[in-house]
Every structure is written in structure tokens, then in C-alpha cells.
N, C-alpha and C positions, 0 to 999 in steps of 0.2 A: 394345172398349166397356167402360168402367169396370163394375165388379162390384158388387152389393149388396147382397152378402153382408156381415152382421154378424158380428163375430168381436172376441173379448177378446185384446187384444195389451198389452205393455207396457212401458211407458216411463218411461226414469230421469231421477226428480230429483235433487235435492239431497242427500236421504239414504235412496231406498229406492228399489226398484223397486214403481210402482202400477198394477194393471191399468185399463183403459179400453176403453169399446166405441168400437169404430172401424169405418172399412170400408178395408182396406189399404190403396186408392188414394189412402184421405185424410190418410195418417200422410206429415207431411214426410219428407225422404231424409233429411235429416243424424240423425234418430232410430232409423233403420236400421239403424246402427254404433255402434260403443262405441267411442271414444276417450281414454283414461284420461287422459291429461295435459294433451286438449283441455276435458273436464271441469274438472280440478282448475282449469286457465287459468282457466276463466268462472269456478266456486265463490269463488277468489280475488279477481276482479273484483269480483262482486257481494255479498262482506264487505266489500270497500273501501268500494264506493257505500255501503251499508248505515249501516257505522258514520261515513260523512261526514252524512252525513242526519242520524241525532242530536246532533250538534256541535249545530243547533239548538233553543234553550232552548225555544220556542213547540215542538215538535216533541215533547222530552221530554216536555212539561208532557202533551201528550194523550196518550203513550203513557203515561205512569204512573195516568193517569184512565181508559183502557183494558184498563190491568192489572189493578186493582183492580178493574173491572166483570166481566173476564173471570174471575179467582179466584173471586170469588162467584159466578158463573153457575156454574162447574167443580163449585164443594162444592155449588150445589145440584141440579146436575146427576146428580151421583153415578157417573156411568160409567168415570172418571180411576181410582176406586180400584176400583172392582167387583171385580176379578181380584188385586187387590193381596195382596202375602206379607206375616205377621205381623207380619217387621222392618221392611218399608215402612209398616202400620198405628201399629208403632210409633213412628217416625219420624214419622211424620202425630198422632198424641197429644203426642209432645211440641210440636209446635208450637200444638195447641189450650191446652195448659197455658201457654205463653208469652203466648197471646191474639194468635196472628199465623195463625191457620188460615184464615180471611177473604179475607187477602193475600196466602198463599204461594198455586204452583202447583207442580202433581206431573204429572211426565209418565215416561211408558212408554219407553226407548228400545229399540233394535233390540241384540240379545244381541253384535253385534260391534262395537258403539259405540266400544270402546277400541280398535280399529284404525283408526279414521277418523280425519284431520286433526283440529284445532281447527277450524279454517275450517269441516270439515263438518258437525261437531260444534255448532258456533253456530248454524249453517242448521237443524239439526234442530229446533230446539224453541226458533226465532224469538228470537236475544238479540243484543241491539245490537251485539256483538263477540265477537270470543276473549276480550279482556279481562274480560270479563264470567263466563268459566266458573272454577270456582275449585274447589278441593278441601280436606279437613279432613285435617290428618299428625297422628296421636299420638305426642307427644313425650315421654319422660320424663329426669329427671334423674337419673343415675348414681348421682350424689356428693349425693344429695337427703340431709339431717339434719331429722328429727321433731324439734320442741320436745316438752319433755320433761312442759311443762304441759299441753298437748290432747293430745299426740299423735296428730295430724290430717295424713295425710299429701297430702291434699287442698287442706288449707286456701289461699284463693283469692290470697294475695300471699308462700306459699313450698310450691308443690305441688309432689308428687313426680312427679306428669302432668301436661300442658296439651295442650288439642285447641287446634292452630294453623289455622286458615284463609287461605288464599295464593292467586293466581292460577294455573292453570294455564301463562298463557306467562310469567310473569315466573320470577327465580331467588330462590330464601331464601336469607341470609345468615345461616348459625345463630350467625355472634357476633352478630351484632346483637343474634337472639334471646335468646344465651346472657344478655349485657349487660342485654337489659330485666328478665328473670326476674333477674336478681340484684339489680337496683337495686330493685324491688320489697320487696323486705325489708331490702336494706341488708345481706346477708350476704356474707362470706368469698368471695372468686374460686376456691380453694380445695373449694368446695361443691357448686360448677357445672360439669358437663357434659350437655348436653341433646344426644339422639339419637332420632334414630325408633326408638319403641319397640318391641317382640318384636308377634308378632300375635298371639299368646296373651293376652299384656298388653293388646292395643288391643282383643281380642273381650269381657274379662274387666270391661272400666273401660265401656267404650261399648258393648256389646251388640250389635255390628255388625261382619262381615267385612269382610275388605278388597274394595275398592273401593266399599262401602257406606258405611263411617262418615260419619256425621254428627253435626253439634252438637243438633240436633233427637232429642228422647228417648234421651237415653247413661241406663245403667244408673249409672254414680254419676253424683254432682253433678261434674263435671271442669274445670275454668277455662277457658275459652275465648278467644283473641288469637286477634285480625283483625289482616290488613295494613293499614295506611293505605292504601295505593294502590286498595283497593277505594271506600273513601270519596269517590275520586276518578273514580269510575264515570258516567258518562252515556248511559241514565237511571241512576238508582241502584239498580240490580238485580243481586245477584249469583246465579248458579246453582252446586249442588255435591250430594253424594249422597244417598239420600233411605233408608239404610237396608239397601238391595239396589244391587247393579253393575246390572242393568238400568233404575233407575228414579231420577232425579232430583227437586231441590225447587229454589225459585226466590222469592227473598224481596227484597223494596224492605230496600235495607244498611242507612237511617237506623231503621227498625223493628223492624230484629234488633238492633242497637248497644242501642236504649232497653230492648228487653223482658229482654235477655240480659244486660245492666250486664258486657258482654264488655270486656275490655281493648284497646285501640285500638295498635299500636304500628309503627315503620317496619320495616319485616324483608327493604328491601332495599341 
């Protein structure tokens, strides 16, 4: 005779394990076992579906009017940052300063995050794709030369740092980059070498550890280049760090592009 007895068991999704009351007899079989690569199978499956779904235009249009609802509901909800670290508050300031705090969202991730697939990773915190997650690399130029009249080693069209913005699965092409940063001023080939910079350098300019940085509240003013390929996003959202490795931010691209007068450029 089935049992009914209540009891908290629990069962994996997408990206965690949640507990749930059950009564054992009601929990299907196939959730009884772990299968890791019968897992990943479906996860992969249903980022395919996922991001076929938003191909359609009618489709974006509500989820980006759903986004925007959901962002405002978040900040006036207040419980996303309750718990929130300094650098994530910080992070969260600079985007009030931008006037994108409205639009962005900030979400908590699980502290093993960066061992999960992309695929899992997109699951986690609802984004149309892998394409869609992105990250900030601090670059700086080796062979960088201060003009001798500001000497501004910032200044936004021959800095001797730039926070780059890129997709997680695509590759950077650092000529390319090299090429845009130099066409920017029109200077010497000779001048240029751009590298990921030391992490002392990227804690020192942006205020952020690694796997935190972000373009949102750096400690200097630092130039910022987006890849094109993010412009080519559907919907147009891209996610990336929010300050702290556990916590992300998530921003409509044409709204960061306008507040941020970021350099646009192809880097791949």
C-alpha cells in the first residue's frame, strides 16, 4: 500500500539541486538516479529549443517588455541585493550612475558556477543563449606612449588600459583589437601591444577581482570596447560580472552602448 508519509527529497534541475515535499511513491523513477551525460544530453536539448524560440521577432519584442518589468519589480523588491558584497553594491552604483539600474538585473550564482558548462550556465539565470553570456578582459598596452601635453594615460582614443567585452564562446582576435586601438589615434604600429593585463593592474584600474570585473563602477574612468557580435544578440541582452565571481548583472546591449558611449568594434 502506497505510504503517506511526507518527506523533503530532492531533485535536480538545471542548475542546482531543490528540495521539495513529496511522498516517495510520487517521485518518478528516472529522478531516482543521476545520470550526468543523460543530463547534459537534455540541458543541451533544451538551450537548442530555447534559443530557436527567440529567432522570433514577436517573441523578443515580449521578452524584452518582460525584462524591463521584471528589473523594476527586482530593485523594488529589494531581496536580489539584501545579502549583496560591497564590490557587488559597487557594481550596482555604477550602473545607477549610468541611469541603467531600472534595466539591469543582478542575480546570485551558485559559488561553483565556473565549473558548469555554458549551456548550464545560460539555464541558470534564464538568457536566450550561451551567446548571450559575456565577460570583461583588462587589457593593457605594453608599448602605450603618454602625450606629453595631458599626460592622460587613460585618455579614451590612446589609453594605456581598455576593458574589452567579448562573448564567452566566441574567440578574441587580439590583432584585430591591436588594429582598432591603434587606428584610434592614428599612432605608430610600433606602440602597440595589447595583453591581458597583470591582476594587480586590473584590481588597481577597475576595483574588482578577477572573475568579478566589470564595466559597471571601475575605480578609474577606463574605455570600454564591445564586440559587434554582441549587437547581434537576440533579444538584445547581454550578461557578464557584476563585481564579485558569485554574482552577475544583465543589461539590454543597445542601453549600455548609449549610456556608456563604449567603442563598438569587430574582435573577431
Amino acid at each position: 500500500m502506497p505510504s503517506n508519509r511526507q518527506e523533503t527529497v530532492f531533485i535536480w534541475s538545471a542548475w542546482h539541486w531543490s528540495p521539495t515535499s513529496s511522498t516517495p511513491d510520487a517521485i518518478p523513477p528516472p529522478l531516482l538516479s543521476y545520470d550526468s551525460d543523460t543530463v547534459m544530453q537534455k540541458i543541451l536539448a533544451l538551450n537548442s529549443s530555447i534559443s530557436a524560440i527567440f529567432e522570433n521577432p514577436s517573441i523578443q519584442q515580449k521578452f524584452m517588455a518582460y525584462w524591463k518589468a521584471a528589473a523594476k519589480a527586482e530593485l523594488l523588491g529589494g531581496k536580489v541585493m539584501a545579502n549583496a558584497p560591497d564590490s557587488v553594491r559597487k557594481a550596482e552604483a555604477g550602473a545607477v550612475s549610468l541611469g541603467l539600474r531600472e534595466i539591469v538585473r543582478i542575480y546570485h550564482v551558485e559559488s561553483d558556477y565556473y565549473s558548469w558548462s555554458y549551456e548550464r550556465r545560460a539555464l541558470r539565470m534564464n538568457a536566450p543563449s550561451i551567446n548571450h553570456l559575456c565577460k570583461t578582459l583588462f587589457f593593457e598596452n605594453t608599448r602605450h606612449t603618454t602625450p606629453a601635453k595631458n599626460n592622460d594615460i587613460l585618455a579614451k582614443n590612446n589609453s594605456k588600459y581598455y576593458a574589452v567585452i567579448v562573448q564567452y564562446a566566441a574567440k578574441l582576435n587580439t590583432t584585430k583589437l591591436t588594429n582598432f586601438v591603434r587606428a584610434l589615434s592614428n599612432g605608430s604600429k610600433k606602440n602597440y601591444n595589447l595583453r591581458v593585463a597583470s591582476e594587480k593592474e586590473s584590481d588597481e584600474y577597475t576595483g574588482f577581482k578577477t572573475g568579478g570585473v566589470t564595466p559597471f563602477g571601475m575605480t578609474r574612468n577606463v574605455p570600454v570596447i564591445l564586440s559587434r557580435a554582441i549587437l547581434n544578440l537576440t533579444p538584445r541582452v547581454f550578461y557578464l560580472g557584476c563585481g564579485h565571481v558569485e554574482w552577475k548583472i544583465a543589461c539590454p546591449v543597445d542601453d549600455f552602448v548609449h549610456a556608456t558611449g563604449c567603442f563598438v568594434a569587430d574582435l573577431e
